[in-house]
C-alpha positions as CSV (number, residue, x, y, z in Angstrom):
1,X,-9.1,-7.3,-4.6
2,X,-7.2,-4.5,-3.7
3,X,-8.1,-1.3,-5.1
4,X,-6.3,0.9,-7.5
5,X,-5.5,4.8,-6.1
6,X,-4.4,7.7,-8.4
7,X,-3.1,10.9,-7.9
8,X,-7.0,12.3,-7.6
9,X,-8.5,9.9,-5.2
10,X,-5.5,8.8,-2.5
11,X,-6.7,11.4,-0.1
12,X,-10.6,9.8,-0.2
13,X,-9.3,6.4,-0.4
14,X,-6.1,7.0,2.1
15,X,-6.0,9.7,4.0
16,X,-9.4,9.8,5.2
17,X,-10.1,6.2,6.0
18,X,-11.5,5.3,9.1
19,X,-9.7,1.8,9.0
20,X,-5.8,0.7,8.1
21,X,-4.8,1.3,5.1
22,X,-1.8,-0.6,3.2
23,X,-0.6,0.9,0.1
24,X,1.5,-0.7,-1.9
25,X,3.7,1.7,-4.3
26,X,4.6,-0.5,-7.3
27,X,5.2,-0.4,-11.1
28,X,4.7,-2.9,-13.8
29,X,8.6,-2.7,-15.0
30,X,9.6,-4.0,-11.4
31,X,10.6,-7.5,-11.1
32,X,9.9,-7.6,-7.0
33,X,6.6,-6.0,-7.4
34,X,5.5,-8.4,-9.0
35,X,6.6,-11.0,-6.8
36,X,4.6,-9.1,-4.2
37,X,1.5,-8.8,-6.4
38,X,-0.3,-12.2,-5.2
39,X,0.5,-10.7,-1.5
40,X,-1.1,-7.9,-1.7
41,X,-4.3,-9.6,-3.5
42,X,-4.1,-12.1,-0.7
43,X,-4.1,-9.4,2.0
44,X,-6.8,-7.7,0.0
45,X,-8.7,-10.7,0.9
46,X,-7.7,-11.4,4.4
47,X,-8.4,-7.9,5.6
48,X,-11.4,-7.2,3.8
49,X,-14.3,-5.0,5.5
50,X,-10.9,-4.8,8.3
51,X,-8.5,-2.9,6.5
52,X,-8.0,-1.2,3.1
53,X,-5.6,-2.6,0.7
54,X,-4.8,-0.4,-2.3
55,X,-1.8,0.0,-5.0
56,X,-0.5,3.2,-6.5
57,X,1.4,2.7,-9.3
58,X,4.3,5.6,-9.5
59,X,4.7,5.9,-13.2
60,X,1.2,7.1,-13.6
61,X,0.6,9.2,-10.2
62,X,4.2,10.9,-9.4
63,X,2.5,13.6,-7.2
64,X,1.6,10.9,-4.7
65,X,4.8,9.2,-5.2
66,X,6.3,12.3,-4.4
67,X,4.8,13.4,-1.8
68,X,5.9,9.9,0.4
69,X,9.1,10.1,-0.9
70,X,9.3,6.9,-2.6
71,X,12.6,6.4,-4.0
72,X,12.5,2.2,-4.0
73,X,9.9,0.3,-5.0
74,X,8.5,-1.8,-3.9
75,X,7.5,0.6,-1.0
76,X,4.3,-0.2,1.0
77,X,3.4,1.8,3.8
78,X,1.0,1.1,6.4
79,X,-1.6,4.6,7.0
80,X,-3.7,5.0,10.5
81,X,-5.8,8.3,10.8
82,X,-4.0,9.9,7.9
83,X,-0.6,9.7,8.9
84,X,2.2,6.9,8.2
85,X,2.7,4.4,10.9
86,X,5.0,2.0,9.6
87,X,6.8,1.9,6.2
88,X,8.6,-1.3,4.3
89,X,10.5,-1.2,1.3
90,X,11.6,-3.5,-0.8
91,X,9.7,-7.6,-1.1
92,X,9.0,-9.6,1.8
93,X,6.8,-12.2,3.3
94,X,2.9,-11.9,3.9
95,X,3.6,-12.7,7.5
96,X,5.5,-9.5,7.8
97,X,3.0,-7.1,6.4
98,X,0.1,-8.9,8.3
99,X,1.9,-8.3,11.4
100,X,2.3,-4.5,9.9
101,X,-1.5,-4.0,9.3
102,X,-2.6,-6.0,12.8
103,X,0.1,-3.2,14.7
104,X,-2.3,-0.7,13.2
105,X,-5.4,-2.0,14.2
């Protein structure tokens, strides 16, 4: 299951994880996160003990929003070491994030 991240814990869960990390920027009033909901739960399991999957949801943590300049969402970004290595925005296949989160391994 892919864990939930807030404002307070991102950098813990994030920033200093010692494995990928996919965060999925969503909100419940967005038609195409939803879509991409079963995804990321399906990556969540995929990846597990591999990678970290977590959502942030940007009506309830703008500061994090903020800071990654999320304008779109859905927005998932793929984090190595703390910093951003690969970004997509907008829904798209599992395939495509897999191949995202492998590129970081």
């Amino acid at each position: 299951m892919a864990i939930i991240v807030n404002d307070s814990n991102f950098e813990e869960i994030v920033l200093k994880s010692d494995k990928p990390v996919l965060v999925d920027f969503w909100a419940e009033w967005c038609g195409p996160c939803k879509m991409m909901l079963p995804i990321v739960e399906e990556l969540a399991s995929d990846y597990d003990g591999k990678a970290v999957i977590c959502k942030v949801d940007v009506d309830s943590c703008p500061e994090t929003a903020a800071k990654f300049m999320i304008r779109n969402i859905p927005t998932i970004l793929i984090v190595k070491n703390g910093q951003v290595v690969d970004k997509q925005v907008g829904a798209c296949a599992k395939n495509a994030l897999a191949d995202k989160i492998e590129a970081a391994m």
